[in-house]
Every structure is written in structure tokens, then in C-alpha cells.
C-alpha positions in Angstrom: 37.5 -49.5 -5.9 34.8 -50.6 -8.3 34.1 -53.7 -5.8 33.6 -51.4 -3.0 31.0 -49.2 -4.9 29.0 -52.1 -6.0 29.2 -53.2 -2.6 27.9 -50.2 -1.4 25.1 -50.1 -4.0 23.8 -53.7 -3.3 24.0 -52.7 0.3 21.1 -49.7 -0.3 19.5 -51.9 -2.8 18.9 -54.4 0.0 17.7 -51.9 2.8 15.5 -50.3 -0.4 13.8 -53.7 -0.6 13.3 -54.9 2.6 12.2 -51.9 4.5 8.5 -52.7 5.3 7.5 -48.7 5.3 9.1 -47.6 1.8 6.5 -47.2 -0.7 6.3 -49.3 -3.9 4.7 -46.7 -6.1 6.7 -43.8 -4.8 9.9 -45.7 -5.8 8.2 -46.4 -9.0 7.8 -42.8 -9.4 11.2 -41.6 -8.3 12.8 -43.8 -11.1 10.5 -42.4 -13.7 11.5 -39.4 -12.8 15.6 -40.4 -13.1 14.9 -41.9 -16.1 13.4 -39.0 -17.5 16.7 -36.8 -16.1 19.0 -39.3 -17.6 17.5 -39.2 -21.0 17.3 -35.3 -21.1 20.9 -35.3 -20.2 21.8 -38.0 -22.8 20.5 -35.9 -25.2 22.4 -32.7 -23.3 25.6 -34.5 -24.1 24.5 -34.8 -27.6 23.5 -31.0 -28.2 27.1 -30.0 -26.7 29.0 -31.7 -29.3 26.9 -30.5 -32.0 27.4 -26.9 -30.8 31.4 -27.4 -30.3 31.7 -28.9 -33.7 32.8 -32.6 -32.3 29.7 -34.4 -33.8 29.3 -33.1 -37.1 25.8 -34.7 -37.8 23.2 -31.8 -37.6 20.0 -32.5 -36.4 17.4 -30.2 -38.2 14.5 -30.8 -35.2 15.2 -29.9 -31.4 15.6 -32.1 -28.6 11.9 -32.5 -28.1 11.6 -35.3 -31.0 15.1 -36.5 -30.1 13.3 -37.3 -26.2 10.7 -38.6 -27.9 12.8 -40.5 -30.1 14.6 -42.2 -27.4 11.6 -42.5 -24.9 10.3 -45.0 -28.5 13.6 -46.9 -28.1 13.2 -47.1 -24.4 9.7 -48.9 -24.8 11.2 -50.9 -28.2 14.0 -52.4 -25.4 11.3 -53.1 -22.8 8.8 -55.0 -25.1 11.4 -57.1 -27.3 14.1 -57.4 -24.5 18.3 -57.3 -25.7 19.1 -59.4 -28.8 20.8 -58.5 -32.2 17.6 -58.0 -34.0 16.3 -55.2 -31.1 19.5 -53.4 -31.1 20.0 -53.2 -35.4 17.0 -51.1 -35.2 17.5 -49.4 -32.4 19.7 -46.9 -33.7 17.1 -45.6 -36.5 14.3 -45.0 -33.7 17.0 -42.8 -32.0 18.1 -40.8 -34.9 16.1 -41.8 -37.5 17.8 -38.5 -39.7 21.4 -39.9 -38.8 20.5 -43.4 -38.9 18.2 -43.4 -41.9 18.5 -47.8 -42.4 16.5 -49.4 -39.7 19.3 -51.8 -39.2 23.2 -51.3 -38.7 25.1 -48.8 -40.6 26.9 -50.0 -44.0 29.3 -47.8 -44.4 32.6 -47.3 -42.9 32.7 -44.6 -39.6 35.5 -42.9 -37.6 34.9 -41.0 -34.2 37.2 -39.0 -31.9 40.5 -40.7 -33.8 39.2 -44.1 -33.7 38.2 -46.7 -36.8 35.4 -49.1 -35.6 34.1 -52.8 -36.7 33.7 -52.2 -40.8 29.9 -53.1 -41.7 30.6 -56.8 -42.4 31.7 -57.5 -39.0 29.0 -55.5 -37.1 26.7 -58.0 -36.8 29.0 -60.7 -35.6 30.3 -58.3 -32.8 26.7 -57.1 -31.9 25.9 -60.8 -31.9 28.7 -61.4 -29.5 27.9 -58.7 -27.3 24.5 -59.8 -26.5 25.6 -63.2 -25.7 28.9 -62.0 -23.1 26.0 -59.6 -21.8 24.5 -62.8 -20.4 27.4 -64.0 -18.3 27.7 -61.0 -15.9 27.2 -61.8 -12.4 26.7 -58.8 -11.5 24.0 -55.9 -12.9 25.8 -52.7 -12.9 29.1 -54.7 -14.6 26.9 -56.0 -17.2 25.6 -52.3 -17.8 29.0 -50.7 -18.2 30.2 -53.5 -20.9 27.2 -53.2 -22.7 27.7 -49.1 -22.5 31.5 -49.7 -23.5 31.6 -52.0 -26.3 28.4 -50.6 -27.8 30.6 -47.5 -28.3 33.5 -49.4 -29.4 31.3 -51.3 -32.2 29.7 -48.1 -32.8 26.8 -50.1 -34.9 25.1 -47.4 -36.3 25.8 -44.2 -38.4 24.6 -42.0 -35.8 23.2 -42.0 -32.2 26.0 -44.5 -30.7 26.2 -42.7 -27.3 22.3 -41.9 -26.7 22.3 -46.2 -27.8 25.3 -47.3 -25.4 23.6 -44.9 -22.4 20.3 -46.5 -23.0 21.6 -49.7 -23.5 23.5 -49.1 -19.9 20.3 -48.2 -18.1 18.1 -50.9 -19.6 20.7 -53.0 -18.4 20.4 -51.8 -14.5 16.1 -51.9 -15.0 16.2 -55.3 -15.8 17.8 -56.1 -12.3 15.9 -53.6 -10.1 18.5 -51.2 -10.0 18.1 -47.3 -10.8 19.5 -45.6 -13.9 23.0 -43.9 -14.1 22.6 -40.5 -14.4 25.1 -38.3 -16.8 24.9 -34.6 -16.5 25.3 -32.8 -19.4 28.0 -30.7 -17.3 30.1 -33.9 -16.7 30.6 -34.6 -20.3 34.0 -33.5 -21.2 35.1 -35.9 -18.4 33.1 -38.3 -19.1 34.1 -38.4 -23.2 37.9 -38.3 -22.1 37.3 -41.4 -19.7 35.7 -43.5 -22.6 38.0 -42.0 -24.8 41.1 -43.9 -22.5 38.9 -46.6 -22.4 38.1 -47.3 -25.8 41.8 -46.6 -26.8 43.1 -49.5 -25.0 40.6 -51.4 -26.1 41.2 -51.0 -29.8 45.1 -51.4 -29.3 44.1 -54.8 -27.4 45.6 -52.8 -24.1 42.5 -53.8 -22.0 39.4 -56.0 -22.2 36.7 -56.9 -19.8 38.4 -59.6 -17.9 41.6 -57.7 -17.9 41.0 -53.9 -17.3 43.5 -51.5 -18.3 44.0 -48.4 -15.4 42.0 -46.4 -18.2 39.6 -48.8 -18.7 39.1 -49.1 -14.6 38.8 -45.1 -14.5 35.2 -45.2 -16.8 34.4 -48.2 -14.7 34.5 -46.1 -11.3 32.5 -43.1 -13.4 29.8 -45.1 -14.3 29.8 -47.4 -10.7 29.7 -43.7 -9.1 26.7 -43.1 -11.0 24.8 -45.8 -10.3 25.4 -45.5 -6.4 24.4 -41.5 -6.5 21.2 -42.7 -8.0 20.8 -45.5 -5.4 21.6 -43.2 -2.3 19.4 -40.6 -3.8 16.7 -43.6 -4.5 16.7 -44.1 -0.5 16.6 -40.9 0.5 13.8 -40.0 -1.1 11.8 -43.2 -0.3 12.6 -41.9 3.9 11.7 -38.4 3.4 8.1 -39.4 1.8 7.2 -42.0 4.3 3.5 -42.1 4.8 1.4 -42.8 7.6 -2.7 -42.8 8.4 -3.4 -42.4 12.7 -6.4 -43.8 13.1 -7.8 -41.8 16.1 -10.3 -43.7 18.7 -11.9 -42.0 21.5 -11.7 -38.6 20.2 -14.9 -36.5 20.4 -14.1 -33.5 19.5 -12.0 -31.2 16.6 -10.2 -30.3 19.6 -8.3 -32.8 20.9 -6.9 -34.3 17.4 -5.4 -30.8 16.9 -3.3 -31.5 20.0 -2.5 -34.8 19.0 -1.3 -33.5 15.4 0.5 -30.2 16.9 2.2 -32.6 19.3 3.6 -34.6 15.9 4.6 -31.4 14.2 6.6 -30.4 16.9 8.8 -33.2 17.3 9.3 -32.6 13.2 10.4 -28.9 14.5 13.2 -30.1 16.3 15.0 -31.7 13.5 13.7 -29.7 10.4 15.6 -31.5 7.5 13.4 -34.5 8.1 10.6 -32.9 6.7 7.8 -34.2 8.7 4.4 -32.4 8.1 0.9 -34.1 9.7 -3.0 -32.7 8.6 -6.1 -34.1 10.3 -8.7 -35.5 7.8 -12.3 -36.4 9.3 -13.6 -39.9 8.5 -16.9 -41.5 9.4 -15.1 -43.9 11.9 -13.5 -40.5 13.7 -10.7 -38.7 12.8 -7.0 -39.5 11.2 -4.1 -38.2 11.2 -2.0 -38.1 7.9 2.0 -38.1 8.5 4.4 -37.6 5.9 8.2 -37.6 6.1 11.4 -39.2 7.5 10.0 -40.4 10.4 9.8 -44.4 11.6 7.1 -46.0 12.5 8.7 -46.7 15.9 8.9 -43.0 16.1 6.0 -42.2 15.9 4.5 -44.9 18.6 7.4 -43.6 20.7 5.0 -40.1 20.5 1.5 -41.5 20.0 2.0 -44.3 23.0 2.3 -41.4 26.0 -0.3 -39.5 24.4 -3.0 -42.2 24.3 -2.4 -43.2 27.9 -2.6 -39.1 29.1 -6.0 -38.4 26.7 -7.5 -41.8 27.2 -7.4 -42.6 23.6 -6.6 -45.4 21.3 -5.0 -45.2 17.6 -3.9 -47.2 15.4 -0.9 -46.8 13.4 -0.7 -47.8 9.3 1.9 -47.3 6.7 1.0 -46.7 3.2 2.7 -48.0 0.9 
């Protein structure tokens, strides 16, 4: 099941980066953007187990330092990369109230029934993480080990989850692929499928290369993710396609109204795709701006006809 999903990932990821009309900066943007989700609901999951009384550490400041907190870790990651060093610290920039030594915790921790590493071990098992993260073929398996067995470690007094999720997504942006996404509103299953997890790995019941049926349950969560994020990546990369028609032969106002009325109206048969069109006048003439989920092809399939009836030329460029 996970093989399939990864499949299916790779499978978008490789239309994403080959399709000759999907804009770079847009999909810059659109990651931003689920980056920024994925930290607020990090946090989100955080907040609820304060209020239900599972995570007994009490922040005294709201969740704006706590984003800003982990949007500082984020950039730590991205300039220093994954080693043991990085990720002692890591923990302090995330909760720096929680986690008040800017390296691993030193004393002895329990969480949700379970006993993890003692502080003599930590760095060893930190140290062996980073090195296993480094034999993963494949991006979004690397991600969910380094998410899982940063919890199990748990190397830090406080701020093990919003480290383990970040830790995950770094993982994914190294190799192009878009953060998993969380909600806030899927964390009770989401805690009782790393819970499983994270009980077979401590009783030696599962481990990476032999999955236990709890262990393969988170590994389907998280996959899931990461392919919602992916499908909603290309999506919104086709519905903001972007297109300049450079108009030859037109005189007047007039006629590049027609031309741009005739566009709109094959976006009014099929309204979902979003296509809107504005004229803009340049010193060569006028253009025709096109935004949408509309093809190229498309749109010669409408612009050819009309040149050859109005005795005009265009030419057609995506902006990307």
C-alpha cells in the first residue's frame, strides 16, 4: 500500500517537473504557503494537548513566538543541513522554555506510557539516526524514519513532535518534494498511530526494515500526506497557468475585445477551470493576458481560427 502511494507521488512529481507551462515561482510560492500551514498546524497539535492536559509543559507565550520559534529552526536546518550537532540544538530554538539546554536533554523523560533512550545514550542514537537517514532510497521513506525514531529517541525535554514533524518535512525539501501536512483536527489519529508505532518499536516488535502492521499503519498516514500535498501541488500549478497573446494586426480597441471575449467564453463552458483573460496595451499593440487551467494547445486550438477569419497574427508565450 505504501509502495503504491509513493508510486503515485513520484508519478505527479514527475509531470510537476517536466511540464514546460507550470511556473517555477508559483510552485515556489505554493510550498511556502504549505509550509507555513504545516507549521501552524504542528503547533495546533501542540496547543491541543496542552489544553487536554496530555503535555503537561505550559507554555507561558502564545503560538505566535512558538511559529516563530520553529520558522528559526526551519532556517537553522536549511543553513547547517541534518547532522548530530544541528539537531542537539534544535530542540532549544523550538522551545527554548521546555528545552532550556541548547543541546539534548539530561534527564530522564516518559511520554504517553513510554521510557525513552536515558541521556547517556541520546547522542549515540541521534548519531545513528543521521547516519541510517543517509541510506534511504527513497525521500518520503527517509522522512517518515527520521519523524518516527526522532519520537522514539525523544532527544529533548520538550518540543519532540514539533522536532520529528520538521525534521520529516526538511527531509521531503531536500528532495524536491512538498511537505506533509497534519491538521490539527487529525491529531488524535494521528497520536494513536505513532502511539502503535512507537510501541512495537520499543518492545523490538517492528523496525524499519521489518515493519510491524502498526508500524505500516503510520507509514500509510504519513505517505497519504505527502501525496495530498503533491496532488494539491499540481493542481494548483494548472489552475494558475499563465499566458501573454501577443496581438499583430490589430488596429483598433475593438477587435482585441473580441478576441478576449471569444477566450472567456470557452472558460464559460467549463467553469471549474477557472480561466479569466484582460487585454493590456503595449507599444508593439495589444496583449492578451490568460490565466488558468487551460493548455497551450488549447488555446492555439481558439486563437488559430481566429487569426485566419480577422486577418491577424499572435503569438503565443507561457510565463513561467
Amino acid at each position: 500500500m505504501v509502495k503504491k502511494t509513493l508510486q503515485n507521488i513520484d508519478s505527479i512529481l514527475s509531470r510537476i517537473n517536466t511540464h514546460p507551462e507550470f511556473s517555477i515561482l508559483l510552485r515556489a510560492e505554493i510550498i511556502k504557503q504549505m509550509w507555513d500551514e504545516a507549521t501552524r498546524h504542528s503547533i495546533g497539535i501542540e496547543t491541543q494537548a496542552e489544553s487536554d492536559g496530555t503535555n503537561k509543559t505550559k507554555r507561558k507565550n502564545g503560538n505566535g513566538e512558538a511559529y516563530q520559534n520553529l520558522t528559526e529552526a526551519i532556517k537553522h536546518l536549511s543553513t547547517y543541513g541534518i547532522s548530530t550537532s544541528v539537531l542537539s540544538s534544535l530542540g532549544h530554538k523550538i522551545e527554548p522554555e521546555g528545552q532550556p539546554e541548547n543541546t539534548f536533554r539530561q534527564v530522564e523523560v516518559q511520554f504517553g506510557g513510554f521510557a525513552p533512550p536515558s541521556p547517556r545514550v541520546l547522542m549515540q542514537d541521534v548519531d545513528n539516526l543521521v547516519r541510517r537517514l543517509e541510506t534511504f532510497q527513497h525521500p518520503v521513506e527517509r522522512a517518515i524514519e527520521a519523524h518516527l525514531d526522532m519520537v522514539r529517541i525523544h532527544p529533548y525535554t520538550d518540543g519532540n513532535g514539533r522536532a520529528a514533524r520538521l525534521l520529516q518535512n526538511f527531509c521531503l525539501q531536500q528532495s524536491g518534494y512538498p511537505p506533509a501536512i497534519i491538521p490539527s483536527t487529525d491529531r488524535d489519529i494521528y497520536i494513536s498511530l505513532i502511539a502503535g508505532a512507537l510501541s512495537d518499536r520499543y518492545t523490538l516488535k517492528s523496525s524499519y526494515d521489518k515493519p510491524s502492521e502498526k508500524e505500516d499503519l503510520f507509514r500509510m498516514f504519513i505517505a497519504a500526506k505527502v501525496l495530498a500535498s503533491t496532488e494539491r501541488l499540481e493542481n494548483e500549478l494548472k489552475s494558475k497557468r499563465r499566458y501573454s497573446i501577443m496581438l499583430s494586426g490589430v488596429d483598433g480597441k475593438g477587435l482585441a475585445i473580441t478576441l478576449c471575449d471569444n477566450l472567456r467564453g470557452y472558460g464559460k463552458k467549463d467553469p471549474h477551470r477557472g480561466i479569466t483573460s484582460g487585454i493590456e496595451k503595449m507599444r508593439g499593440g495589444y496583449v492578451i493576458n490568460v490565466t488558468g487551467n487551460v493548455s497551450s494547445d488549447e488555446l492555439d486550438s481558439i486563437m488559430g481560427p481566429l487569426s485566419k477569419r480577422y486577418h491577424i497574427k499572435y503569438k503565443l508565450k507561457t510565463l513561467v
